[in-house]
N, C-alpha and C positions, 0 to 999 in steps of 0.2 A: 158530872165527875170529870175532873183533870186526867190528861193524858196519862201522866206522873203521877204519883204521890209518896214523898219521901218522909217517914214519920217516925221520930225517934230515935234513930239508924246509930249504931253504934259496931265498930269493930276493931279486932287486934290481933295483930300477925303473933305467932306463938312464939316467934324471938324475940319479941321485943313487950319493954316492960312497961311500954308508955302506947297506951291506946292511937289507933291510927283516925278514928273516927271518933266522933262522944254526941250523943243524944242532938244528931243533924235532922232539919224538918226542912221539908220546904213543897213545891207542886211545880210541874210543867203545864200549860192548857194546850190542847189542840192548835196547831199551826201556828206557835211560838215560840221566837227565837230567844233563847235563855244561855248566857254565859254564867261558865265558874271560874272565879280568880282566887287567889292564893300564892306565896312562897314555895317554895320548893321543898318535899314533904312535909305540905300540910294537909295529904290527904284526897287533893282531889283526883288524882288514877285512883285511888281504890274506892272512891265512891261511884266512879265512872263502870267499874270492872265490875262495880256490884248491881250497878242499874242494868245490865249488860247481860248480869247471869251469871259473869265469870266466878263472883265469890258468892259464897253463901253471909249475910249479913251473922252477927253475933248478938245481934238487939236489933230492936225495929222492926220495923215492916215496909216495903217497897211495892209497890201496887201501880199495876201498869192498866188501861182502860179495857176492855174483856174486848180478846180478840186481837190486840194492838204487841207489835213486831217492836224488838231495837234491831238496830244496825250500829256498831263501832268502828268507827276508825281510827287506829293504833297510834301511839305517836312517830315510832317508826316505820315509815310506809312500807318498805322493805318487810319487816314482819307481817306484811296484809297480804302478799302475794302469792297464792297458792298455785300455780302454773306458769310455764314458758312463753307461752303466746298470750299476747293481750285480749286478744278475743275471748279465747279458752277461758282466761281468768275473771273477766268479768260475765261466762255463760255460767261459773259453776254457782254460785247461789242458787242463781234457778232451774236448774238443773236438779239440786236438792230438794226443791221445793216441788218435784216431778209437774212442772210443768209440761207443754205440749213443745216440740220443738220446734213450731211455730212462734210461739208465745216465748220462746227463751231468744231467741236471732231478734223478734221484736226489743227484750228490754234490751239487748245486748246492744243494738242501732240505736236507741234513744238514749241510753246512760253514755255510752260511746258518745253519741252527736253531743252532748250538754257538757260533757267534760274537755270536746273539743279534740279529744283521743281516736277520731274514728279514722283516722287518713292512716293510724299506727295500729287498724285492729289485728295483720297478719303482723306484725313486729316482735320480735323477743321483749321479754318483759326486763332482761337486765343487759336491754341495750338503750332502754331510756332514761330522761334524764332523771336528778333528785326531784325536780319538781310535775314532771309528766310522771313519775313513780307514786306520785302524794293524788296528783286525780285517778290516777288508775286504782287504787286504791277506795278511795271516795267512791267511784263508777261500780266497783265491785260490790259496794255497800247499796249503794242507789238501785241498782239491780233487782236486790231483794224487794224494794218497795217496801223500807221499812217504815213502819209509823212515827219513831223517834228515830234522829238520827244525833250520834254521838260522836263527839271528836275529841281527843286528849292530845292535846296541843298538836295539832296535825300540820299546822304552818309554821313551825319552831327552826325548820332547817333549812327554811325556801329563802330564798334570794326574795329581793325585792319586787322583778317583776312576775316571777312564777305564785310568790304569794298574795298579789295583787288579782294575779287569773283565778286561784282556789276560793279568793273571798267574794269575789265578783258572784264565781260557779255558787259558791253557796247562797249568795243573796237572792241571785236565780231562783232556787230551790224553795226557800225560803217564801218568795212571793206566789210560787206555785202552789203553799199549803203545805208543805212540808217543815216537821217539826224540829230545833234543832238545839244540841245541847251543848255547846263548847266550851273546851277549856284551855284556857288563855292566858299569856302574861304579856298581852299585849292591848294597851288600852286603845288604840283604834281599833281593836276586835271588837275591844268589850262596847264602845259608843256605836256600832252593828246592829248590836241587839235591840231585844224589848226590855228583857227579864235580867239581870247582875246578881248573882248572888258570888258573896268572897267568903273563903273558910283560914280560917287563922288555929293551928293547931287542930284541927281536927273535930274544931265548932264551927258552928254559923256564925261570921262577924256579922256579915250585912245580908240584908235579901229584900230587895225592893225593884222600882222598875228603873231602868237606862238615865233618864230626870234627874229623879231622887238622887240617883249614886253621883251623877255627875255636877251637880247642885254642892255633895257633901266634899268639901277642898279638904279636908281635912283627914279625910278616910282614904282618899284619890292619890293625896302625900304619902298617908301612910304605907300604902300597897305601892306605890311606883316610886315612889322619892321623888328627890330633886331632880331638874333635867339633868343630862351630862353637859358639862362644860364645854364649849371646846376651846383647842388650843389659840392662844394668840401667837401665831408663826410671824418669823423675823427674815427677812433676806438674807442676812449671816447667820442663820440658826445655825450652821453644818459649818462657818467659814474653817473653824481649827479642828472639827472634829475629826478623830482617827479611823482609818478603815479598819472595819472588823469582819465582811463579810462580803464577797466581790463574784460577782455570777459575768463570765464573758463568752458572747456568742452561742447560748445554751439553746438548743433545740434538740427536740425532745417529742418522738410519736408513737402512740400505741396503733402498733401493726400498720396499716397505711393512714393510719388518720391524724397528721402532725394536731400536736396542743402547742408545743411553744416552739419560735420561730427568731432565729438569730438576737436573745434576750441578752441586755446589756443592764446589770444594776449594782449601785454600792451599797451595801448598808453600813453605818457608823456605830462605834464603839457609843454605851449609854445612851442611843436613842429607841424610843419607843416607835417602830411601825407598823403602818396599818397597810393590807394590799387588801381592794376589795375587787367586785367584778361579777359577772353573773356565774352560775354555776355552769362547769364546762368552761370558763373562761383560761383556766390551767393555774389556775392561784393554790391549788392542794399539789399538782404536779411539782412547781415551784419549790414547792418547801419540802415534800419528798426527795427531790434532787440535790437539795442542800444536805436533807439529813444523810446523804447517803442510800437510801429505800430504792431510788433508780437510777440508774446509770445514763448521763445524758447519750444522744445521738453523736452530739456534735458540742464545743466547745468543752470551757475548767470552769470548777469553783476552788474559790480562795477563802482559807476562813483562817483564824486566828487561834481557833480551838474548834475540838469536837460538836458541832449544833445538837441539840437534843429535840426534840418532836412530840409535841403534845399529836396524838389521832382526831381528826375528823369523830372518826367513830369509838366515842367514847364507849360505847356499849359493849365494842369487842374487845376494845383495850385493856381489860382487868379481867382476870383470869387466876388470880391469888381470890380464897375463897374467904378472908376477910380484910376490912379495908387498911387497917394500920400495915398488914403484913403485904398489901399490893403496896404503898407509899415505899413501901422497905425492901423490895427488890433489884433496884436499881442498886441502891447505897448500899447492901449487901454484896454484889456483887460487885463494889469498887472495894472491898476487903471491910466496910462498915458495919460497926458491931457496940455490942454492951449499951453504956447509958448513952452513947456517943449519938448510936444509931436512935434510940429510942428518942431524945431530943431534936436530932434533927426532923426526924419522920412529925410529932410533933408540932414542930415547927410550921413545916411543909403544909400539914392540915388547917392551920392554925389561919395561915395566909388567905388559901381559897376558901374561909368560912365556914371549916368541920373541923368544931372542936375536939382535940383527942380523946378526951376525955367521956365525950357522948357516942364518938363514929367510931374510936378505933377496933371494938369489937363487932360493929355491924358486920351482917354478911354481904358482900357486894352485891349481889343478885336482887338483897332486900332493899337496896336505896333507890328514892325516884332518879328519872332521868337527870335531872339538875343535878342530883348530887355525885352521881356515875360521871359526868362531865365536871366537877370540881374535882375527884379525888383523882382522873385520871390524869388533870393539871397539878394534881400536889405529887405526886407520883415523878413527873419531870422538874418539875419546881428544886426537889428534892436532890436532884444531881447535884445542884450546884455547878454548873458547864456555864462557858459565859456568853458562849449562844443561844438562847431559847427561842424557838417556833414553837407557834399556835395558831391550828388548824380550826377555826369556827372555836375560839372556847368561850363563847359567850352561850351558845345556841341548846335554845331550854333550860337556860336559867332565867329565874326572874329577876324583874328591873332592878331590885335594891343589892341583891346577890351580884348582877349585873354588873352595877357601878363599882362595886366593892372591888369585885377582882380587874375593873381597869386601872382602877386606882393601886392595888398589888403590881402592876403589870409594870404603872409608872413608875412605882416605887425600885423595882428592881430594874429599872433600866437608870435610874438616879443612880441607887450606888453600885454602874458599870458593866450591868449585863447588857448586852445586843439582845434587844426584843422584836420578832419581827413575828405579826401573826395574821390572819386572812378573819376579814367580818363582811356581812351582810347588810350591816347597819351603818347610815352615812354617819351618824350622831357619833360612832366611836369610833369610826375614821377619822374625823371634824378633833376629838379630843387626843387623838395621836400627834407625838410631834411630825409627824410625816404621814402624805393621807399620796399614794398610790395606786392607779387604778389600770386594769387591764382587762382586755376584751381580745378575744380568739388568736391568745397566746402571746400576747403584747402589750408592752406597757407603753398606757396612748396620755397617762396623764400624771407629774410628779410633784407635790408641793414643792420638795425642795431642790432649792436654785443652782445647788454646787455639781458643778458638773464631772464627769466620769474620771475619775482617775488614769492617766495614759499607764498602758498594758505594762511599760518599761519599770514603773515606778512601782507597781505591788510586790510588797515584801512578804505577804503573808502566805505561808505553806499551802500546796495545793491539798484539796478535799480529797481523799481519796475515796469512793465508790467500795461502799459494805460489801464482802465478800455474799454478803446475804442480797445484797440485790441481784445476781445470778439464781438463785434459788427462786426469789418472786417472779422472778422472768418467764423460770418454768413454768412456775405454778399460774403463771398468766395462761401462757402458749395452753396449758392441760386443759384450763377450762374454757379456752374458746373452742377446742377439739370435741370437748364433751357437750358442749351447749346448743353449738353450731354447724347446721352443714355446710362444705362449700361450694359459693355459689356457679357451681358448671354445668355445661347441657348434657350430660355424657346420657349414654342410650339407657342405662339405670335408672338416672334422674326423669324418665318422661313415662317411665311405668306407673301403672295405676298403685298406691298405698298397698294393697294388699297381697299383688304381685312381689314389687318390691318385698315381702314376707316373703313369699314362696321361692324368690330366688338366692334369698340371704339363709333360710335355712334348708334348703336343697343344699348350697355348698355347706354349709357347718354341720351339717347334721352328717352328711356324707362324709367331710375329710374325721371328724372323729370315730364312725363308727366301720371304718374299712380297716380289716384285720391284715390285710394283706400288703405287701410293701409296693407292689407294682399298681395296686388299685389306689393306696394313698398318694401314691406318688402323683398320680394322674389328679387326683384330686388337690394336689396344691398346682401345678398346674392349672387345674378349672378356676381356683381363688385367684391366682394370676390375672387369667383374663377375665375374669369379675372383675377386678379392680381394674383393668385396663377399659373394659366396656363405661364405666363408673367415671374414667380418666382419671382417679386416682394415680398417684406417683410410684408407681412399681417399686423404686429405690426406699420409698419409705417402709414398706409392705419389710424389706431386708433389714432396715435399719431397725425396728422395732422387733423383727424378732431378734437379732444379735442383743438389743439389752434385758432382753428373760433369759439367752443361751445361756448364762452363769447358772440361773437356776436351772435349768434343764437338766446341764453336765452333774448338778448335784444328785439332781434324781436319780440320772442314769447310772452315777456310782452309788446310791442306794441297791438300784438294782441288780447292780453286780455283785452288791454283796449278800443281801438277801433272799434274792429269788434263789431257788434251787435248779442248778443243770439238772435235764434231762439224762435218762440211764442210757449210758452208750456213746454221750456228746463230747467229742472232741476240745477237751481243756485247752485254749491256748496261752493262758500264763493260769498259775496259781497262788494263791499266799494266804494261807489261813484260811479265814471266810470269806476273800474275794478269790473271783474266778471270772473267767472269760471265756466262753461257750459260743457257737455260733446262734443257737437261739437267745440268749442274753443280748448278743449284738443285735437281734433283730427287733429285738422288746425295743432297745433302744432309739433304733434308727427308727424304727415306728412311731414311736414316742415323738420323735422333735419332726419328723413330716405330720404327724395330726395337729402337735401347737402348731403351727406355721398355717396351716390350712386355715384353723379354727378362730385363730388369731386374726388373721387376714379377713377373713368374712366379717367378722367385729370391726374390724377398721374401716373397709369399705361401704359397711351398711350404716356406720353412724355418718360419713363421709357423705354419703350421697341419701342420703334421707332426716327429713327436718321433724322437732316432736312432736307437730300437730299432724304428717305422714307416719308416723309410729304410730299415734295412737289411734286415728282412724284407721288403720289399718289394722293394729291389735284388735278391737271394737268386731270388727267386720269378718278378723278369723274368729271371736267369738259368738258368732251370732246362734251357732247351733247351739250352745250351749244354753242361751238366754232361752230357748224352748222349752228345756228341761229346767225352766225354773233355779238357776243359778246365779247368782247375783252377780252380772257382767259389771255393769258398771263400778263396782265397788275394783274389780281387779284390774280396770281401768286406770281410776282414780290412783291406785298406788302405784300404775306405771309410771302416772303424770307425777305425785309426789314426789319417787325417784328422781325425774328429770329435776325438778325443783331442788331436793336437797344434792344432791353433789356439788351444782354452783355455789349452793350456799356452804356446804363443807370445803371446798376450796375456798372459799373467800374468809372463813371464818379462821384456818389454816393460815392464811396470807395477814390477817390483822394480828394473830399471835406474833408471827414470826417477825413481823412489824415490831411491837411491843417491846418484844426481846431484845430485837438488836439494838431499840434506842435505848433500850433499859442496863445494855454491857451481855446478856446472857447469852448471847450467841458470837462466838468468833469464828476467825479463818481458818478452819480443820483443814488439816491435812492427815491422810491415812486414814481408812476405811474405820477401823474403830474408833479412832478418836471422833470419826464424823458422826458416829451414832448416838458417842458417849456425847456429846454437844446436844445434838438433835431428840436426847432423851427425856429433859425437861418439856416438849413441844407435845408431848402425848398426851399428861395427865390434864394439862388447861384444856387441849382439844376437846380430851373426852367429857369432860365438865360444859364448853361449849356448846360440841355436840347436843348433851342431854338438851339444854337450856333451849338452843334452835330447834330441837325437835317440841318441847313441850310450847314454844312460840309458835310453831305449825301448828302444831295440836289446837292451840288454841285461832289461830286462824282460820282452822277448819271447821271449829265449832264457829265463827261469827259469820260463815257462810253456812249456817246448819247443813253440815254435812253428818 
């Protein structure tokens, strides 16, 4: 009996009125490596999701060998990761699987050693990189020891040499007897394998072995096309070209760790360019800083118009919950409307390869990746701005969709747009008229010949820096706060895990529940020097409470109005339903000594303690419980969760806000209301978000059976 056995297999999402699967057959054997190719919803994630479990089939039958495990790895690695420490994340599989904790530290060192991740196992998991994020992932899968292992395009967003490391790791795997199923649009994958099978709408085109498929020239055309061309560049390509877009002396570091470094470049009116470089090379920072998104360190950008910004992460980029009215936000909000807006939007879909007519009532949520990364380029296409950056808009699409939209890309740099966008791929750097490369924040390589414009001579208005990029800034600073302790020796930091508990809720438990003014008082005091034993910044401890004081002073005039004096209490103003009592004054003065205490203990215990000390330590105040047959681990788990989604609710927060501002929907408020009535639209996408990342955990949680 095969591994696999796929027979019949038929299904269809209930919006849509064209089947996603139809009567698919095919079988995996034991320690065979088998690719799936295909276009861009033609089906192959949700045949992958059904091999998997994730779906229930609607016809057919899927039959796995008795006894025999899958493991999936998501196309975005990012959705794979269910904890903060890398260790953590690749123990919880088997941790599910109530292994021995012997046996779980065992796969946790060999999946770690084979992924090459093991020097990173105490590391934060969103402090590495896109492509150490793709084996960590992988590792977390490998773990399980599963019988099939499944990938849906898991190397779509790696550089060149971090995907040269995952396919390496997999071949590894792969000679060790390990079985493997991938899905690809990448034909040095597919010549990897044993086993080719390609689905064209939601049937079996072809299903033979690696030979066969590569023998057929004509099926090979058909799935990848032509190569890309590339450009024949001229020495006076640029001689008369006009400056459109001028970056001087730009440097630029998140917290101390500079990305770009005194960067000098022109881009020209109607040329198409390409910057490539590894990931981390600062090539998305670059085009962030153009759009506005961050605010350099150090030097100006010069542009000739507004730049508009295709995202890296198309997945968080659409937030309109069908796709013609995501296309139609921007041009909405430049005052576009009626047949105007409907034609343009149209158009814009028209360009990257989603017809109006079939996509524009899809649900976003419901399109594959490929097509979530074209509509979020029809989307800026859509402005009409004569600067356009793009951020990877190639990355998981397939070859023919591919070629299409460089060929759109050139097209709108012919009639006078400034194209400038970042790829992975030397072939559509090679087909740029400009092929760019930079390595750790510098540009070390320039096709073209013409050289810098002298400073004197730019005529073109400076860039000015999005009022919104002050807002990501924060929301930067929040989530290094919340993710991260800092790294100090203070006499806090050297207690055991579980101490640390006992002295973060000795202080908080105490400054909230002392009734007394002279006892709470002594108690922010105690918080004090907690945070001084910790070395924490005493001045912060002040500065964060002052920005809850507003709401404090609310309460407090709640409670003057509300509460009732005492019989006998000395009124000293009155007016109506407020009054001012001396006991009233003490609720209150009470009140804002317990925040302060309780606040403070919050600050310094996330300060001086890291989430794999929280959670061994939670764990370890649990253990009496675990006697009484109460499911410890489980309230564990949802500590660890917690840690997980807040970064990712922050970051998810930060790609909305992203969106908006290249889309026109957020401007430079001033006054408190107006900032809210702005910031109002930013809830309903969130909470739509939201669901979406939590039901992407969900389901990450189940491909670690938990």
């Amino acid at each position: 009996m095969p591994l696999l056995s796929v027979k019949n297999l038929s299904f269809s999402y209930p919006e849509s009125e064209k089947p996603a699967l139809t009567d698919v057959s095919f079988s995996v054997e034991h320690g065979e490596y088998a690719v799936i190719l295909g276009a861009n919803g033609s089906g192959k994630s949700t045949l992958a999701r059904i091999v998997a479990g994730f779906l229930q089939a609607g016809g057919g039958t899927v039959e796995l060998a008795e006894g025999a495990r899958t493991g999936i790895v998501f196309q975005y690695p990012k959705d794979q990761i269910v904890s903060g420490i890398v260790s953590r994340d690749t123990a919880f599989g088997p941790e599910n699987l109530k292994l021995s904790p012997a046996e779980v530290e065992q796969r946790v060192i060999e999946s770690l050693s084979v992924s090459g991740l093991l020097d990173r196992a105490d590391s934060r998991t969103n402090a590495l990189s896109l492509g150490q994020t793709q084996k960590l992932a992988i590792s977390g899968i490998l773990a399980l020891h599963p019988d099939l292992l499944v990938l849906d395009e898991a190397t779509s967003m790696l550089d060149p040499e971090s995907r040269s490391d995952v396919l390496d790791f997999l071949d590894a795997c792969h000679k060790r007897g390990q079985s493997i199923l991938h899905i690809t649009h990448d034909y040095e994958e597919a010549c990897r394998a044993q086993h080719v099978i390609a689905i064209q709408d939601g049937t079996i085109l072809f299903n033979g072995t690696q030979e066969q498929f590569s023998a057929n020239t004509a099926l090979v055309r058909h799935l990848f096309g032509d190569p890309i061309q590339p450009k024949v560049r001229k020495d006076d390509d640029f001689a008369t070209a006009e400056l459109s877009l001028a970056f001087r002396d730009i440097c630029f570091s998140y917290d101390d760790r500079p990305v770009l470094k005194n960067l000098n470049l022109d881009v020209y009116k109607g040329s198409l360019t390409a910057i490539t470089g590894i990931s981390g090379a600062g090539k998305s920072t670059l085009l962030e800083i153009a759009s506005g998104l961050l605010k350099p360190n150090g030097g100006t950008v010069y542009a000739d118009d507004y730049p508009s910004l295709a995202l890296q992460d198309s997945q968080a980029a659409l937030f309109e919950p069908y796709a013609a009215d995501d296309v139609a936000f921007g041009l909405k909000n430049q005052g576009v409307s009626g047949k105007k807006l409907k034609h343009l939007v149209a158009e814009a879909m028209e360009l990257v390869g989603l017809p109006f007519d079939s996509f524009a009532d899809r649900p976003t949520q419901h399109l594959s990746g490929g097509e979530k990364r074209k509509l979020s380029i029809a989307g800026i296409i859509a402005m009409n701005t004569n600067v356009l950056l793009f951020d990877e808009p190639t990355s998981g699409i397939d070859p023919i969709s591919r070629k299409q939209l460089l060929l759109t890309l050139q097209k709108l740099a012919r009639s006078g747009k400034t194209i400038l966008f970042s790829t992975h791929r030397m072939e559509e750097a090679a087909f740029a008229d400009r092929a760019i490369h930079m390595e750790n924040g510098a540009i070390v390589s320039d096709s073209a010949k013409k050289p810098l414009a002298p400073a004197e001579s730019i005529t073109l208005k400076t860039q000015q820096s999005l009022a919104g990029a002050k807002m990501l800034s924060k929301l930067r600073k929040t989530a290094a706060f919340a993710t991260a302790p800092a790294k100090v020796n203070g006499i806090i930091q050297k207690l055991p895990p579980v101490w640390k508990y006992v002295a973060f809720l000795a202080v908080f438990i105490s400054s909230v529940c002392m009734s007394h003014i002279a006892l709470a008082a002594a108690m922010a005091v105690a918080s004090v020097t907690y945070a001084v034993l910790a070395k924490y910044p005493v001045r912060r401890l002040f500065t964060s409470f002052l920005k809850v004081l507003p709401w404090m002073l609310a309460y407090c005039l709640i409670q003057l109005i509300f509460i009732p004096a005492r019989p006998g209490e000395i009124h000293f103003t009155e007016w109506k339903w407020f009054m001012v009592t001396p006991f009233k004054i003490k609720l209150c003065v009470l009140a804002l000594i317990r925040v302060f205490g309780a606040l403070s203990a919050v600050q310094v215990f996330l300060y001086s303690t890291g989430e794999k000390e929280i959670l061994e330590g939670f764990s370890s105040l649990l253990k009496p419980l675990a006697l009484l047959h109460i499911p410890v681990r489980s309230l564990v788990v949802v500590i660890e969760i917690i840690f997980r989604f807040i970064p990712i609710l922050i970051e998810e927060a930060s790609s909305i806000i992203k969106t908006q501002l290249e889309r026109g929907g957020l401007g430079d408020a001033k006054g408190f209301f107006t900032k809210i009535k702005i910031l109002f639209p930013l809830f309903i996408p969130l909470i739509i978000q939201t669901l979406h990342r939590a039901e992407v955990l969900a389901d990450a949680l189940t491909a670690r059976y938990f």
